[in-house]
C-alpha positions, 0 to 999 in steps of 0.5 A: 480527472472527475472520480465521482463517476466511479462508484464508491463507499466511504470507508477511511478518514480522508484528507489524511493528514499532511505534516513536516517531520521537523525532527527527521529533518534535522536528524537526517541534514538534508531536504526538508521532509514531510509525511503523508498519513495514510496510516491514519485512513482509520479502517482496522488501524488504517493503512493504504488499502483503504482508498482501493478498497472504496472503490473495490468494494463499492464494485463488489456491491454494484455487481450483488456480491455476497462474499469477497475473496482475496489474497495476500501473504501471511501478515497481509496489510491488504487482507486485514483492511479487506476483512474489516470492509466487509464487515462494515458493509455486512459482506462475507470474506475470504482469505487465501494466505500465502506462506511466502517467509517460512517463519513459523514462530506463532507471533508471525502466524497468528498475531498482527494482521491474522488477528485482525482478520479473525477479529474482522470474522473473515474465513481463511485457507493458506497456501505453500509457496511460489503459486499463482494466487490470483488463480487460486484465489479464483478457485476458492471462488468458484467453489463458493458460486457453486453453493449457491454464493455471488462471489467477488474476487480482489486480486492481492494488493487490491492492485488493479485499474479500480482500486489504483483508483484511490490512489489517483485520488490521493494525487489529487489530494495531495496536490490540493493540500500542498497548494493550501498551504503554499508548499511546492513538493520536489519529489514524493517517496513511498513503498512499492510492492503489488503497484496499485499505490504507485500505479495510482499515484502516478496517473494522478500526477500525469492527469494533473501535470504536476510535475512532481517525481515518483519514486517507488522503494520496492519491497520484493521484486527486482527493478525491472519486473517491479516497474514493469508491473507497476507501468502495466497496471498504470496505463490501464488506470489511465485508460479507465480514467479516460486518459489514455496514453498520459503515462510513459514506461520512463514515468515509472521509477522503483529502487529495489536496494533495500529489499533486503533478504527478500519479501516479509523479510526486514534488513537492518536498515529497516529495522533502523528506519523504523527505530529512527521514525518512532524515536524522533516522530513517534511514527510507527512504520511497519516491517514489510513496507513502510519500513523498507521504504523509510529505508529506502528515504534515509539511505537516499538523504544520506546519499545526498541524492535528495538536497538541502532546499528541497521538500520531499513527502514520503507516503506512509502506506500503514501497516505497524499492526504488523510489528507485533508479527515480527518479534523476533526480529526486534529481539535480536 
């Protein structure tokens, strides 16, 4: 698997960190488990998006753009690092916001990852809900091509066969770290939502026959639409990979029990996760993903689907900056 030829601009902090969460551990009475920080990737506050988006953005250069565009919900993890790309790299940026909650208390429209985007000096329009927002997104492209712009569009999540791309990485990387420290891995755990990051993940993991489950705590579509997007998107990942066919439909796992009321929407056992890693790690999860998927974890340990003996890694896919969008949500 040699990514060094696919262009890419060094945007994050890598190797993120690789940790026992010893506390957790003990607290939970079960497997051993263990954390991936790609909260620490360091762009904006950090966060997954930051391995596609070296290689989105290096695309974007590659093609002459002079604007990126995407799209997200209103506290979009994604378009917050979006936004901080492009400033570093001197770039335009667009975002089309879409109101996928209805919350309209004025810590979840302007606070968190909206802030950041103003702060990042990105553009934005928002939109209702229920669109096809990629088409949309390609809309507002167009019309900045007609003033005179070479506009580069990201679709949301940065999920597609180049930026799942910084995930295959991330395999790789992992894979490198638990060899060096002699720490054979039973399963990996992460958030699952526009299913780039398991998309990645997954290729990764087949390309080095690890030998490794995945499993995906989906954070708004249905098991089956969630797997089958997160399937689709892998198998072209292969492809541009030159690995095509190493994926399977059955490789692709996502429990979606612990989406709660819906999408940006936190239950309480992801108020309760993210209450349990900040207390016994002082680990901040966020309340859209990684909150859902710690979640997802705890409950599963509790279960005892995952056993004492074996070492789980759950990859923290960022976002905290979020909680400060979600206040009434802790008020109550």
């Amino acid at each position: 698997m040699h990514l060094a030829r696919f262009p890419r601009v060094r945007l994050g902090h890598m190797n993120t960190p690789l940790e026992l969460l010893p506390r957790l551990t003990e607290a939970l009475d079960g497997p051993e488990i263990w954390i991936k920080r790609d909260d620490c990737t360091g762009l904006s506050t950090g966060g997954n998006k930051t391995r596609k988006l070296e290689f989105l953005m290096a695309d974007a250069l590659a093609k002459n753009a002079d604007i990126v565009l995407t799209q997200g919900a209103t506290q979009s993890n994604h378009a917050r690092q979006t936004a901080a790309a492009a400033a570093k790299l001197g770039l335009k940026c667009h975002i089309l916001l879409e109101d996928r909650t209805g919350m309209t208390d004025i810590s979840y429209k302007e606070n968190g990852n909206v802030l950041l985007n103003n702060l990042h000096g990105a553009s934005m329009e928002h939109r209702g809900p229920g669109l096809d927002m990629n088409a949309e997104m390609e809309d507002a492209a167009e019309n900045f091509r007609k003033e005179g712009l070479n506009a580069y569009t990201i679709p949301g999540g940065g999920s597609n066969s180049i930026g799942a791309l910084g995930y295959a990485n991330c395999a790789q990387e992992l894979i490198v770290q638990s060899t060096e420290m002699g720490h054979a891995i039973d399963h990996i755990v992460h958030a699952t939502g526009s299913a780039g990051t398991q998309a990645g993940l997954i290729v990764g993991l087949k390309a080095l026959n690890a030998q490794i489950p995945l499993l995906g705590i989906g954070v708004r579509a249905q098991k089956e639409k969630q797997e089958e997007n997160v399937y689709n998107v892998a198998v072209e990942t292969a492809k541009k990979l030159g690995c095509d066919g190493i994926v399977n439909r059955q490789d692709v796992v996502a429990n979606c029990d612990y989406v709660g009321p819906g999408y940006g929407f936190p239950a309480q056992s992801t108020l309760e996760a993210i209450d349990i890693f900040a207390r016994l790690e002082g680990i901040l999860l966020d309340p859209v993903y990684s909150g859902k998927g710690g979640a997802g974890l705890i409950d599963l340990i509790r279960k005892k689907h995952f056993k004492r003996g074996q070492r789980i890694v759950f990859v923290h896919t960022g976002g905290a900056i979020a909680l400060a969008g979600y206040l009434n949500s802790f008020r109550s």
